[in-house]
DSSP file (Angstrom, degrees, kcal/mol; ACC not computed):
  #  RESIDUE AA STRUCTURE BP1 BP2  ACC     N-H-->O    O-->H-N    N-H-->O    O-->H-N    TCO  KAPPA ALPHA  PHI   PSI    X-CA   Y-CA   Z-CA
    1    1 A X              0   0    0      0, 0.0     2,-0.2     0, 0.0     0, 0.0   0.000 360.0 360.0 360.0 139.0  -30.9   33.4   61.5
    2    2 A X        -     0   0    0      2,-0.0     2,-0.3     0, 0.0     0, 0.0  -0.643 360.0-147.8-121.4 178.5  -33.7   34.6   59.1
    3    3 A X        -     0   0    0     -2,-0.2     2,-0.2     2,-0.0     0, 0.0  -0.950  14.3-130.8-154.4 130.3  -36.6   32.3   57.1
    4    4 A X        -     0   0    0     -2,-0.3     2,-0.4     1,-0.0     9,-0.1  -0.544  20.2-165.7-105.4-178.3  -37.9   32.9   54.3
    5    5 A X        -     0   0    0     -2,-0.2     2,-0.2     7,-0.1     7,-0.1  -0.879  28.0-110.6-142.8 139.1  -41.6   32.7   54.2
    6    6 A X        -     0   0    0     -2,-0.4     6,-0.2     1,-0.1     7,-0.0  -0.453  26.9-149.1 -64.8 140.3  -43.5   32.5   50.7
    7    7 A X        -     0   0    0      4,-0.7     4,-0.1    -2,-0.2    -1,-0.1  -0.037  30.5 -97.9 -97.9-136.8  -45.6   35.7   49.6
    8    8 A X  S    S+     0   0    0      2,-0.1     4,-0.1     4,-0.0    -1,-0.1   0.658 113.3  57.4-112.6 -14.6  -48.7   35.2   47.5
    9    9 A X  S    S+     0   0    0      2,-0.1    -3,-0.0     1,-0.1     0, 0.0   0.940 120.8  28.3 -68.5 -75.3  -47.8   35.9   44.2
   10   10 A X  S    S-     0   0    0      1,-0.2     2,-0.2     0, 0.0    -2,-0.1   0.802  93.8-134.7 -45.2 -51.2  -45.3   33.3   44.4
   11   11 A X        -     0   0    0     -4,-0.1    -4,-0.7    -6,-0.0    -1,-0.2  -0.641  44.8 -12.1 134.4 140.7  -45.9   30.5   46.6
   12   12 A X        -     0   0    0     -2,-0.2     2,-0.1    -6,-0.2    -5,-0.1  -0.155  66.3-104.8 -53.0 170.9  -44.4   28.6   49.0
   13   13 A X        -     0   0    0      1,-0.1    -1,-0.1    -9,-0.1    -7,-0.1  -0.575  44.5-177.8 -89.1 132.9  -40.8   28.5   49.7
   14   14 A X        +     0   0    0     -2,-0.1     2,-0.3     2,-0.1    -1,-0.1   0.684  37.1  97.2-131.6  19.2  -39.9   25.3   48.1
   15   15 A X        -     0   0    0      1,-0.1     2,-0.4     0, 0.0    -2,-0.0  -0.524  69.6-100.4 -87.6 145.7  -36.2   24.5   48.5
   16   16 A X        -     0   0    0     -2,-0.3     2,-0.2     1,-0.1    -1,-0.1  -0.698  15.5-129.4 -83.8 129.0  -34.6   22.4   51.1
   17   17 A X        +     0   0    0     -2,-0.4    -1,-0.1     1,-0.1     0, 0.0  -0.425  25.4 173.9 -91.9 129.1  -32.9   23.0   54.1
   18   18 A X     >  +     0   0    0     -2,-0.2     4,-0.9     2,-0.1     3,-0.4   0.340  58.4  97.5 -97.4  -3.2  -29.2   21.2   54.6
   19   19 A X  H  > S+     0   0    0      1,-0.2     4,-3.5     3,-0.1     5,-0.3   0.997  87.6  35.1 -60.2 -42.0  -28.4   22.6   57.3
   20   20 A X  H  4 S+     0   0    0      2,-0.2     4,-0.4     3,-0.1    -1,-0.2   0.646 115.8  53.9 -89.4  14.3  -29.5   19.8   59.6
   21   21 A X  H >> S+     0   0    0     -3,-0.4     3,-3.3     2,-0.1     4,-0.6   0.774 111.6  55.3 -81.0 -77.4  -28.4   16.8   56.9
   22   22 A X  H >X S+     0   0    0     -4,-0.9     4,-2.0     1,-0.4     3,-2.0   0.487 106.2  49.5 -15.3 -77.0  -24.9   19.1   57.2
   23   23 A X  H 3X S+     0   0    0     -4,-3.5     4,-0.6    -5,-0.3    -1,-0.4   0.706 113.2  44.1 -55.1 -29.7  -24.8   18.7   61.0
   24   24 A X  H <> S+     0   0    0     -3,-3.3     4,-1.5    -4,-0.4    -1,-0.3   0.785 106.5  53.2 -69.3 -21.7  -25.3   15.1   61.0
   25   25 A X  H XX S+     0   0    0     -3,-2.0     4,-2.5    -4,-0.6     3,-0.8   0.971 115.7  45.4 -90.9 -56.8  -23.1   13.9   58.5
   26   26 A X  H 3< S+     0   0    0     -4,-2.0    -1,-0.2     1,-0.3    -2,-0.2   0.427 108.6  53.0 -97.2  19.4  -20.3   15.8   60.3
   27   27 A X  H >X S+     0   0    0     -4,-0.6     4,-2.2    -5,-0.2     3,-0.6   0.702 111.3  47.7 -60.7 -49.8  -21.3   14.6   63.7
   28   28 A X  H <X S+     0   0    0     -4,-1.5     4,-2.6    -3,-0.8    -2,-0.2   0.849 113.9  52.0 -74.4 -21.5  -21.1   10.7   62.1
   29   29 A X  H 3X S+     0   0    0     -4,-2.5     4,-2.2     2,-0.2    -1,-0.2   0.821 104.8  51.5 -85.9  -8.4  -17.6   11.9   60.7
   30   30 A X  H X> S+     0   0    0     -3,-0.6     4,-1.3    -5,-0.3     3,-1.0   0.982 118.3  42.1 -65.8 -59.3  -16.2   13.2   64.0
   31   31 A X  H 3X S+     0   0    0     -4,-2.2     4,-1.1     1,-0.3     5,-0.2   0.789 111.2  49.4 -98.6 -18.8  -17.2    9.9   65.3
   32   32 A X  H >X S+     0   0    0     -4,-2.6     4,-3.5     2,-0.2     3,-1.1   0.918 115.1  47.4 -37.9 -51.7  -16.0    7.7   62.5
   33   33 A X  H <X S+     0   0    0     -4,-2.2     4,-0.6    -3,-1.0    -2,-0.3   0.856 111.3  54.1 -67.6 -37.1  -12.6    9.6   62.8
   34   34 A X  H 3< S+     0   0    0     -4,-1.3    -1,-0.3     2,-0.2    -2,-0.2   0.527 117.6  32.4 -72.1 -35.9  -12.7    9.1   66.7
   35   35 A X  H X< S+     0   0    0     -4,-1.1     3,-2.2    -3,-1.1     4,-0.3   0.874 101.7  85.1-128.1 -51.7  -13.2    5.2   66.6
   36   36 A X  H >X S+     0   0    0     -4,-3.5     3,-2.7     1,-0.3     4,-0.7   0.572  90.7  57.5  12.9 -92.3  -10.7    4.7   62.7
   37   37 A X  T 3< S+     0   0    0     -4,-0.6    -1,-0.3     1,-0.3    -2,-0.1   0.549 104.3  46.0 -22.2 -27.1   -7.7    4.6   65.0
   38   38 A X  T <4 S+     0   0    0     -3,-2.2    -1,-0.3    -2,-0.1    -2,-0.2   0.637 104.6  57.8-111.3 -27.4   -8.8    1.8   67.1
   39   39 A X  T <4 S+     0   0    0     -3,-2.7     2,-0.3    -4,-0.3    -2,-0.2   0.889  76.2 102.7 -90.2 -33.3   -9.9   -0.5   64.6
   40   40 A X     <  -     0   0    0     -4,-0.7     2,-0.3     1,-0.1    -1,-0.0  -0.431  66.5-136.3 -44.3 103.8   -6.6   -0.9   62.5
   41   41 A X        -     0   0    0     -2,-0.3    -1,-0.1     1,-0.1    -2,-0.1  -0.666  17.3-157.4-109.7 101.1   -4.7   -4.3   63.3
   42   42 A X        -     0   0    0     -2,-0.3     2,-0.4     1,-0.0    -1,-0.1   0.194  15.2-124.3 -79.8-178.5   -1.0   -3.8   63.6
   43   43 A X        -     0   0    0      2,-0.0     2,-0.5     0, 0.0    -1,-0.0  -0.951  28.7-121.4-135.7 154.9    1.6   -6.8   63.0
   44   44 A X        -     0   0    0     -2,-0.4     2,-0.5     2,-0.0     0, 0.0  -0.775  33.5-177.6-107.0 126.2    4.0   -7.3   66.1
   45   45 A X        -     0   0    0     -2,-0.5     2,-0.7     2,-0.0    -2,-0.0  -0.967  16.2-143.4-127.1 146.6    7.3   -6.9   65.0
   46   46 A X        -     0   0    0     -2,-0.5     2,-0.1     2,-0.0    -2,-0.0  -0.813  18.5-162.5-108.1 103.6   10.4   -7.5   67.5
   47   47 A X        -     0   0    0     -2,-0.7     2,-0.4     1,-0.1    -2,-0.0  -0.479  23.8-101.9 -87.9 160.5   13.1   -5.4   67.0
   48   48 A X        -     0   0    0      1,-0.1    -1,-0.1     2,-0.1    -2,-0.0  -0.401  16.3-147.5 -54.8 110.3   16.8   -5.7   68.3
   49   49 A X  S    S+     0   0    0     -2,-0.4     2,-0.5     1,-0.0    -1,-0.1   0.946  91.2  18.9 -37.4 -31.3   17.8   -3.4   71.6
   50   50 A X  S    S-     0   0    0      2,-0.1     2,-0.6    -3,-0.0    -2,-0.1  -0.927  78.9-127.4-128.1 141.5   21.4   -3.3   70.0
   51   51 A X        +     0   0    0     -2,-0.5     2,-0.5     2,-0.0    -2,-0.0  -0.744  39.8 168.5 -77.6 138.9   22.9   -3.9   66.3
   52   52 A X        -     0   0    0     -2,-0.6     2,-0.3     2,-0.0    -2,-0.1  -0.927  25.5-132.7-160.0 146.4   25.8   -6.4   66.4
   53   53 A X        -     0   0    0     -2,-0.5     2,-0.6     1,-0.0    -2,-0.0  -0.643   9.8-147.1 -99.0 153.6   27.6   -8.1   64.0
   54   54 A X        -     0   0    0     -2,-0.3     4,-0.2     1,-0.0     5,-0.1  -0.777  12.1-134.1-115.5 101.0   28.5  -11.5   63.8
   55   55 A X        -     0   0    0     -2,-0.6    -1,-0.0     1,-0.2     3,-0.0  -0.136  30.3-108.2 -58.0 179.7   31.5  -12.9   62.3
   56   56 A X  S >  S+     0   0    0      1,-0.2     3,-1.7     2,-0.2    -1,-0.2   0.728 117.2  57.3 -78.9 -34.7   31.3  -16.1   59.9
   57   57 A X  T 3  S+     0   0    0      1,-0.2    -1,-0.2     3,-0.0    -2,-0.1   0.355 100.4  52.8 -96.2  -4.5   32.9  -18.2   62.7
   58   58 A X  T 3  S+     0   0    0     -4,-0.2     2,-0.4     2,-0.1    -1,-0.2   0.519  77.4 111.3 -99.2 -16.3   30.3  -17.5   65.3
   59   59 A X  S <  S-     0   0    0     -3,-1.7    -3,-0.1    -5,-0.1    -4,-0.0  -0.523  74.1-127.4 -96.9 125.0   27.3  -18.6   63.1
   60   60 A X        -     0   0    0     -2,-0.4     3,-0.4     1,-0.1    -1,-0.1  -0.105  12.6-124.9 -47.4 144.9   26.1  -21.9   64.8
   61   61 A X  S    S+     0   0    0      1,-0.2    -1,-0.1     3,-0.0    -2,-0.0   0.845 102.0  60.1 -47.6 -41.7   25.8  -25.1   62.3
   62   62 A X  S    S+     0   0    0      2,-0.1    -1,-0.2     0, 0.0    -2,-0.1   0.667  72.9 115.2 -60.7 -22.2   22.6  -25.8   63.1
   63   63 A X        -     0   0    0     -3,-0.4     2,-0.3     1,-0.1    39,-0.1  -0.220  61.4-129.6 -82.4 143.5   20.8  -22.9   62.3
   64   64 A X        -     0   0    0     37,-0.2    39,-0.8    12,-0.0     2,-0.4  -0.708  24.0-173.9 -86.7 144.5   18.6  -23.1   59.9
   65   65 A X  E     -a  103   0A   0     -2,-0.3    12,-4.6    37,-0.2     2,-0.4  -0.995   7.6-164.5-161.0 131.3   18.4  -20.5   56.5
   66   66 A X  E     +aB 104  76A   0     37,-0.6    39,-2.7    -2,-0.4     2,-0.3  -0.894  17.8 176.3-113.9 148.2   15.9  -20.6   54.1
   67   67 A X  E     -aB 105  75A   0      8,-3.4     8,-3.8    -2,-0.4     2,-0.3  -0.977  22.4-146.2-140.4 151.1   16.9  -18.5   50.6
   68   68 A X  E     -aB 106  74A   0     37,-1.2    39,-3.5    -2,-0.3    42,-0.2  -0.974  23.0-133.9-141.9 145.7   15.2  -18.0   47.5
   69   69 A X    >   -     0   0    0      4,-3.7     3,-1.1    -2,-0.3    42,-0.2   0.032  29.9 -92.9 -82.4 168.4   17.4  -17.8   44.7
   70   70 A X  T 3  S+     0   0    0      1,-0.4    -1,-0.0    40,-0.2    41,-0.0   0.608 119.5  51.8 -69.8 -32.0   17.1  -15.1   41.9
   71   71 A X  T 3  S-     0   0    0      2,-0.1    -1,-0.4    39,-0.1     3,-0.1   0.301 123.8 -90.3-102.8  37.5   15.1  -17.2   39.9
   72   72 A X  S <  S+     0   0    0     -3,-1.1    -2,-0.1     1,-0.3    38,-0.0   0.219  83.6 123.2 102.5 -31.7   12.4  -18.3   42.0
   73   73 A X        -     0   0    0     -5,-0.1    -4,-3.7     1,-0.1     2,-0.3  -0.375  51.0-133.1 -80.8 169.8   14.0  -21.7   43.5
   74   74 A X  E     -B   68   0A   0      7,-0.4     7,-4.1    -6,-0.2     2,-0.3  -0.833  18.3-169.7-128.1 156.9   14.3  -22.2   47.0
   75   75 A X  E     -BC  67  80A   0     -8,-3.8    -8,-3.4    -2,-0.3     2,-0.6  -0.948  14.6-153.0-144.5 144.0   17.3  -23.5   49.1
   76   76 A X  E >  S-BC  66  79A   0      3,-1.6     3,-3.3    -2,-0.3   -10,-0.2  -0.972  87.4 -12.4-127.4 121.1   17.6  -24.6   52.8
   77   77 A X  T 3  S-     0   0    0    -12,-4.6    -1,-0.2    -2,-0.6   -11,-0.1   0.911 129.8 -55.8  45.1  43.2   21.5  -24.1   54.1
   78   78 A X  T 3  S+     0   0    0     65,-0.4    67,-1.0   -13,-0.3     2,-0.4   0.456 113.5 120.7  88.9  -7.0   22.6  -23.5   50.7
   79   79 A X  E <   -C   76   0A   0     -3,-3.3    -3,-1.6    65,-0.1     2,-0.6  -0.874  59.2-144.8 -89.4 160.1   21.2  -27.0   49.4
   80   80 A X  E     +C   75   0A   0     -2,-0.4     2,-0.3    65,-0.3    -5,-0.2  -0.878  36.6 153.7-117.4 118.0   18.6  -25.7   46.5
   81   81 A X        -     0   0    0     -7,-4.1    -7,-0.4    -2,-0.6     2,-0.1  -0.973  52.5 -89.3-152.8 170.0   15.3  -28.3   46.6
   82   82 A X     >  -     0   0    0     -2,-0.3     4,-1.0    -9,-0.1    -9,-0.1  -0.378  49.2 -96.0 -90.9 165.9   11.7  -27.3   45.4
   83   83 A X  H  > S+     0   0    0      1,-0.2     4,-2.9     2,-0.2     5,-0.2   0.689 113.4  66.1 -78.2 -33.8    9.5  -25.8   48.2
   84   84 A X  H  > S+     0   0    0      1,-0.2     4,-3.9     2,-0.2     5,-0.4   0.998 106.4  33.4 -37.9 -83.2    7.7  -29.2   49.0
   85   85 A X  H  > S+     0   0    0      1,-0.2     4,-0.6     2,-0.2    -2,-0.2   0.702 109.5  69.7 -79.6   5.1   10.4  -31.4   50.4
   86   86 A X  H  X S+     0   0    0     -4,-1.0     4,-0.7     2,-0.1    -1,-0.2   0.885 100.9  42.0 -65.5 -35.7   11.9  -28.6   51.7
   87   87 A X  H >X S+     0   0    0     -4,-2.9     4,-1.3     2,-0.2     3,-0.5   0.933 111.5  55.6 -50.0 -48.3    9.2  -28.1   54.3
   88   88 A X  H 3X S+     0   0    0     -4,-3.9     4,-2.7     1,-0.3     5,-0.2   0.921 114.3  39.6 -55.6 -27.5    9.1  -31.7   54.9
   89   89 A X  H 3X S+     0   0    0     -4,-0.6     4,-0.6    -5,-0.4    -1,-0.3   0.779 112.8  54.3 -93.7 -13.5   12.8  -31.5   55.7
   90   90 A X  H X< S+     0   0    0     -4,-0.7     3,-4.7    -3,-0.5     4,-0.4   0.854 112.7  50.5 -57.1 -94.9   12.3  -28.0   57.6
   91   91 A X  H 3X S+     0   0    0     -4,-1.3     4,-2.0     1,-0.3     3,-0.4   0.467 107.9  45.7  16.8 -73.6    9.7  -30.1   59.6
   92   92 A X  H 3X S+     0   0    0     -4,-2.7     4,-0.8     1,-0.2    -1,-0.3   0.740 111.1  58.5 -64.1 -28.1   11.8  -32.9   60.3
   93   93 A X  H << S+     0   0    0     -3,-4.7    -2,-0.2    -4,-0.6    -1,-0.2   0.670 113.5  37.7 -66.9 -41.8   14.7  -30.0   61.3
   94   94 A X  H  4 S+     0   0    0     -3,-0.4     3,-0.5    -4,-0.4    -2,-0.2   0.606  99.9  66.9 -79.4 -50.4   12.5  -28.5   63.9
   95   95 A X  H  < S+     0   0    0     -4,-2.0    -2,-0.2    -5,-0.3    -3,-0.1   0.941 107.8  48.0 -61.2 -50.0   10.7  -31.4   65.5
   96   96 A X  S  < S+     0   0    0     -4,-0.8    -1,-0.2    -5,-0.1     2,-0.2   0.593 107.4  62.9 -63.2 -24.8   14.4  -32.3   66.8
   97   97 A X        -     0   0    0     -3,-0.5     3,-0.1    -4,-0.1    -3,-0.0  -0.640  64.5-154.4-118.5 162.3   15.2  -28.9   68.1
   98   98 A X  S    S+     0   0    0     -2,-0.2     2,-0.6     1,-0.1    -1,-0.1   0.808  86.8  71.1 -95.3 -46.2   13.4  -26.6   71.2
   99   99 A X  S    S-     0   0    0      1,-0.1    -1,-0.1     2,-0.1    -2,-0.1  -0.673  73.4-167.9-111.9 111.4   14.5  -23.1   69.7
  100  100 A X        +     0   0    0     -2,-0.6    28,-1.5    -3,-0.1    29,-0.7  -0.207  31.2 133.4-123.2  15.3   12.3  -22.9   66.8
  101  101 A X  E     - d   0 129A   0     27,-0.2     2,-0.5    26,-0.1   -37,-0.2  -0.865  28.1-174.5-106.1  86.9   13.8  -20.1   64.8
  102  102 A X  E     - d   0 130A   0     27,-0.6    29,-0.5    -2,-0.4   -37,-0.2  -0.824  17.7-134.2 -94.0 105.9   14.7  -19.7   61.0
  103  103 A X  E     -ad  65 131A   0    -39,-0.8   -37,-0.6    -2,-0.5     2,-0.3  -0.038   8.5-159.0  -3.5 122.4   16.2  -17.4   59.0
  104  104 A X  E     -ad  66 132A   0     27,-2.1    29,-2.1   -39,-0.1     2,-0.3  -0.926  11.9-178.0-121.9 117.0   14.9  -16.3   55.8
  105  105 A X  E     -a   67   0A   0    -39,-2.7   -37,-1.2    -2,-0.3     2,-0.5  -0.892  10.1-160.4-106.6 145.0   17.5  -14.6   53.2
  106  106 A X  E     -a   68   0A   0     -2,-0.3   -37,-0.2   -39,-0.3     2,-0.1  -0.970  22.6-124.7-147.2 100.9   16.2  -13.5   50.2
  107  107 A X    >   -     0   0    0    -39,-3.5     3,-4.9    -2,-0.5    31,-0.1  -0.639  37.9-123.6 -83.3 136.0   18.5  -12.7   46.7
  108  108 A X  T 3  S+     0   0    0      1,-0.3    -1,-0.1    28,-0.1    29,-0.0   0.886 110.4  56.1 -56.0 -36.0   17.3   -8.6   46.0
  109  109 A X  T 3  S+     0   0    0      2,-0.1    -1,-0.3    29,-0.1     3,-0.1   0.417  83.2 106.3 -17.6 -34.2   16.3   -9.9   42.8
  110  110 A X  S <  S-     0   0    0     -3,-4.9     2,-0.6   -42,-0.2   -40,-0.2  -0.171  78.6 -89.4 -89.4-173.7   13.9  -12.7   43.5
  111  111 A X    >>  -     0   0    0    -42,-0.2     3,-1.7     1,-0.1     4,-1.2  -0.603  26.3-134.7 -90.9 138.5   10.5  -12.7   43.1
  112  112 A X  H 3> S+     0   0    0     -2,-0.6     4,-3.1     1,-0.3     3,-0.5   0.909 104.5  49.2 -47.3 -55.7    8.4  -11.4   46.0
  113  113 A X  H 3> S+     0   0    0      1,-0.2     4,-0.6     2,-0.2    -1,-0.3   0.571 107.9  55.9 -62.3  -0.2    5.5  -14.3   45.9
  114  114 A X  H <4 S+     0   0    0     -3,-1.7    -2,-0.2     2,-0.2    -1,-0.2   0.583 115.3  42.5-103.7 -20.3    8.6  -17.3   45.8
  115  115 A X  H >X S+     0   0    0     -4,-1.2     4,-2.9    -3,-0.5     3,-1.5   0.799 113.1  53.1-104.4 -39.5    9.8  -15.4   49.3
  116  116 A X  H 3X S+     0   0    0     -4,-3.1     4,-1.6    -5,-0.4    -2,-0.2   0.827 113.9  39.7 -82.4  -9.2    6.1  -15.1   50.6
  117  117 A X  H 3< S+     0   0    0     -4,-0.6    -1,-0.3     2,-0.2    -2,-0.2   0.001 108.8  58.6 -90.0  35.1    5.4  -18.9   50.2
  118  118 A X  H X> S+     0   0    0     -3,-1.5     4,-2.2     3,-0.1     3,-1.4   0.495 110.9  47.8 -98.0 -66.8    9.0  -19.8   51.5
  119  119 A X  H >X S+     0   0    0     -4,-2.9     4,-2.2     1,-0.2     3,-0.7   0.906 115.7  41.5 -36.8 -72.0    7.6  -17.6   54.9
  120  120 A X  H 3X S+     0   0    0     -4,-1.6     4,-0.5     1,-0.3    -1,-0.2   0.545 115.5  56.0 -66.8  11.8    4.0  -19.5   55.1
  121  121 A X  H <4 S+     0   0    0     -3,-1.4    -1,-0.3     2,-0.2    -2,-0.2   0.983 106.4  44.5 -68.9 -67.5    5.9  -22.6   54.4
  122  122 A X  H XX>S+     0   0    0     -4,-2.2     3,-1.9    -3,-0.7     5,-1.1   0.801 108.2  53.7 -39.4 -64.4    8.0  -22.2   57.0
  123  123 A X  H ><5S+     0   0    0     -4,-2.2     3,-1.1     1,-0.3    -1,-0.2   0.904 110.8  66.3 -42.1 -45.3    5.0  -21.2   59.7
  124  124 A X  T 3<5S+     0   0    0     -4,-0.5    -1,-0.3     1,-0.3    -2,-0.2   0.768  96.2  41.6 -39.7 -61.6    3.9  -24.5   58.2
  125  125 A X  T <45S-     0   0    0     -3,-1.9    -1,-0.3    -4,-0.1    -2,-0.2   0.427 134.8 -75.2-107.2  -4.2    6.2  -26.7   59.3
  126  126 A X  T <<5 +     0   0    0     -3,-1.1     2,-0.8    -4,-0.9    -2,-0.2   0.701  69.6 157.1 120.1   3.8    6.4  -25.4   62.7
  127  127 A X      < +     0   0    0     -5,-1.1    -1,-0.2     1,-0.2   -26,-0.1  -0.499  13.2 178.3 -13.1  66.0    8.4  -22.0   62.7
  128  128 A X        +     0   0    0    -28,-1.5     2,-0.3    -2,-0.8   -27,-0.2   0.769  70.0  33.4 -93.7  -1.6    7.4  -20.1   65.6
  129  129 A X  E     -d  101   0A   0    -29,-0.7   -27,-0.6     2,-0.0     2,-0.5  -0.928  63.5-160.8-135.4 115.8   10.0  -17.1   64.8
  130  130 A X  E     -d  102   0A   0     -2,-0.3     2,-0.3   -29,-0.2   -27,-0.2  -0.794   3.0-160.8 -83.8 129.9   11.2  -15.8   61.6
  131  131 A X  E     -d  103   0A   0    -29,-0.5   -27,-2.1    -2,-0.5     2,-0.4  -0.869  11.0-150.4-101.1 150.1   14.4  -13.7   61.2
  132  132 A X  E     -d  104   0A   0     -2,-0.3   -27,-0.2   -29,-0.2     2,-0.1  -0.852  17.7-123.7 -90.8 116.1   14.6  -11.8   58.2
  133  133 A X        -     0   0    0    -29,-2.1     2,-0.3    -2,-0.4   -27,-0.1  -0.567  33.2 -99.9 -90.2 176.5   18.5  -11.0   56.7
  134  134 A X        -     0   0    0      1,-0.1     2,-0.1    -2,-0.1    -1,-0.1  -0.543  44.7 -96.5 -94.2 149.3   19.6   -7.8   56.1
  135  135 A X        -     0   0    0     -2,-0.3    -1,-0.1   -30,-0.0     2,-0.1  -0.291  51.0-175.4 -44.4 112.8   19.3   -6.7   52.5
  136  136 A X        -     0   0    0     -2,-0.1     2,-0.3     1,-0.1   -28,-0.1  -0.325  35.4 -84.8-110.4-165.8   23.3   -7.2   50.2
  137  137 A X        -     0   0    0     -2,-0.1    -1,-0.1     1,-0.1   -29,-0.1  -0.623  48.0-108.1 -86.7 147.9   24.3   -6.4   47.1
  138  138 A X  S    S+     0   0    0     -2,-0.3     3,-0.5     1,-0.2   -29,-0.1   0.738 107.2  55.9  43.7-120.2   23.6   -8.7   44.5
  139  139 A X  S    S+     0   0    0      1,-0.2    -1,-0.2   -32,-0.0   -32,-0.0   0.586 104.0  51.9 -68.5 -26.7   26.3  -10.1   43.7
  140  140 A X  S    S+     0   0    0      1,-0.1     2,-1.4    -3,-0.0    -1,-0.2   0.199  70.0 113.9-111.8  43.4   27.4  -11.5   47.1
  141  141 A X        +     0   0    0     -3,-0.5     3,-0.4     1,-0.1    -1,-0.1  -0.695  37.1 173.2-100.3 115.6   24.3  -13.2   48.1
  142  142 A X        +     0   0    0     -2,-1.4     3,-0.1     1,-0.2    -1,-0.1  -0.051  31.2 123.8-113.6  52.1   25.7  -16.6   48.1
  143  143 A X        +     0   0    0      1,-0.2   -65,-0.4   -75,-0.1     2,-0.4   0.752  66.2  53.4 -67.8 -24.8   22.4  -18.5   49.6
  144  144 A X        -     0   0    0     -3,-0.4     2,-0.4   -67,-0.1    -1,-0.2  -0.997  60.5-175.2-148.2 123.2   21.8  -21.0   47.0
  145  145 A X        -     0   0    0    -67,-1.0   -65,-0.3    -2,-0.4     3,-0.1  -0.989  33.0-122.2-121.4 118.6   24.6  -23.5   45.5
  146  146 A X        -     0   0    0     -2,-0.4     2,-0.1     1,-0.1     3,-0.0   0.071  32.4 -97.9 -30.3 157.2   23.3  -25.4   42.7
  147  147 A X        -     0   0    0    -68,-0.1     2,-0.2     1,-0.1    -1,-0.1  -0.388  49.1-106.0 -73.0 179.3   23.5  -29.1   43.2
  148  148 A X        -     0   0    0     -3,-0.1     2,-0.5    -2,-0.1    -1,-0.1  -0.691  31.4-137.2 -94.4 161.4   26.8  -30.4   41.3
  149  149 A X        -     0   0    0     -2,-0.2     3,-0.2     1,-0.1    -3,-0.0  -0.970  28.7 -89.2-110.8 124.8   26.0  -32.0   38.3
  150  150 A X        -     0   0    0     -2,-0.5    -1,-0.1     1,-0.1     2,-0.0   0.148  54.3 -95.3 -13.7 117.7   27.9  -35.5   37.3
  151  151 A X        -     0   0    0      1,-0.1     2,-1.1    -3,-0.0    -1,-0.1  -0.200  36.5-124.9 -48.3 139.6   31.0  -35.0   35.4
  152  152 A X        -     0   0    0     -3,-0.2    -1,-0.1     1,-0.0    -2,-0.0  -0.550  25.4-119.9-103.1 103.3   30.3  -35.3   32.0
  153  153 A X        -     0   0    0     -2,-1.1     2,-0.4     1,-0.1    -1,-0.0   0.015  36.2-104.7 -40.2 165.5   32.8  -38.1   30.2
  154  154 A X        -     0   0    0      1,-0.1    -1,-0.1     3,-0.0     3,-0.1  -0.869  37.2 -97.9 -79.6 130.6   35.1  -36.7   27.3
  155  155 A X        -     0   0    0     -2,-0.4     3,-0.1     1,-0.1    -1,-0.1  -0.072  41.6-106.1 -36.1 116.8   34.2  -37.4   23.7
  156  156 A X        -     0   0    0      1,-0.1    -1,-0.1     0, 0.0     0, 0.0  -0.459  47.6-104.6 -44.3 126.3   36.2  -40.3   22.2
  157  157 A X        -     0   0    0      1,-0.1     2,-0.3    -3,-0.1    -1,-0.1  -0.016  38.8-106.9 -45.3 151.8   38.7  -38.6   19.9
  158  158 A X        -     0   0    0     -3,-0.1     2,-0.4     2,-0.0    -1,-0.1  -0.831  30.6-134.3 -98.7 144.4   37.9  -38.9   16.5
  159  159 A X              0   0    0     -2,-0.3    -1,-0.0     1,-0.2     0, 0.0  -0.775 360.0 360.0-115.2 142.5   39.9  -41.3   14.0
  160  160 A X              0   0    0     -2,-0.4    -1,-0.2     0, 0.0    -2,-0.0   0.484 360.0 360.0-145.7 360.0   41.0  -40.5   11.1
């Protein structure tokens, strides 16, 4: 390793040595990368040991399923009510029962914030496990039936 030294014409030497900033900043990045790993907060997700499918005829009554619909509303076992008194009636659904687990289905369509307050809704009202359905086509997601609307009398014939 040489040094250079100033003569007398010139001067001192008047540039600055990096070598030892060098070696410190990539001492502090070893140790940055070394502790990175450790700090990063995972979410605990519980997957199934097996897949199995479930026929139509197997799926208890009780169970609760929360959908939101392609536009944005939200529907609890297929009745469609706005996200308020559905919690309260999740709520009331929950308190009654030990097993504390709800379903959320999801049309591929809907909007992503209407599905992520349906979730904290749910934690809300006393959820302590959410299931997630599995992703369909479209067209056969049949989570949310309008309400019926009153038949609508016929128009009086016209006289003439």
């Amino acid at each position: 390793m040489g040094m250079q030294v100033g003569d007398k014409k010139k001067g001192g030497f008047n540039d600055i040595n990096v070598t030892p900033l060098i070696d410190i900043v990539l001492v502090v990045l070893i140790i940055f990368m070394v502790i990175t790993p450790q700090t990063i907060d995972e979410m605990a997700v519980n997957m199934p040991k097996k897949t199995e499918t479930v026929k139509n005829d197997d799926v208890p009554t009780d169970q609760l399923v929360l959908s939101v619909c392609v536009d944005g509303t939200f529907a609890l076992n297929g009745n469609v009510l706005p996200l308020d008194p559905l919690v309260d009636q999740l709520r009331k659904r929950l308190a009654a029962t030990r097993d504390k687990v709800v379903f959320v289905d999801a049309h591929p369509d809907a909007p992503y914030d209407k599905v992520v307050d349906l979730m904290d809704g749910a934690r809300g009202a006393g959820a302590d496990k959410l299931g997630i359905a599995k992703l369909k086509e479209p067209d056969k997601f049949k989570g949310c039936t309008p309400p019926e609307a009153p038949p609508v009398p016929a128009a009086p014939a016209a006289g003439g």
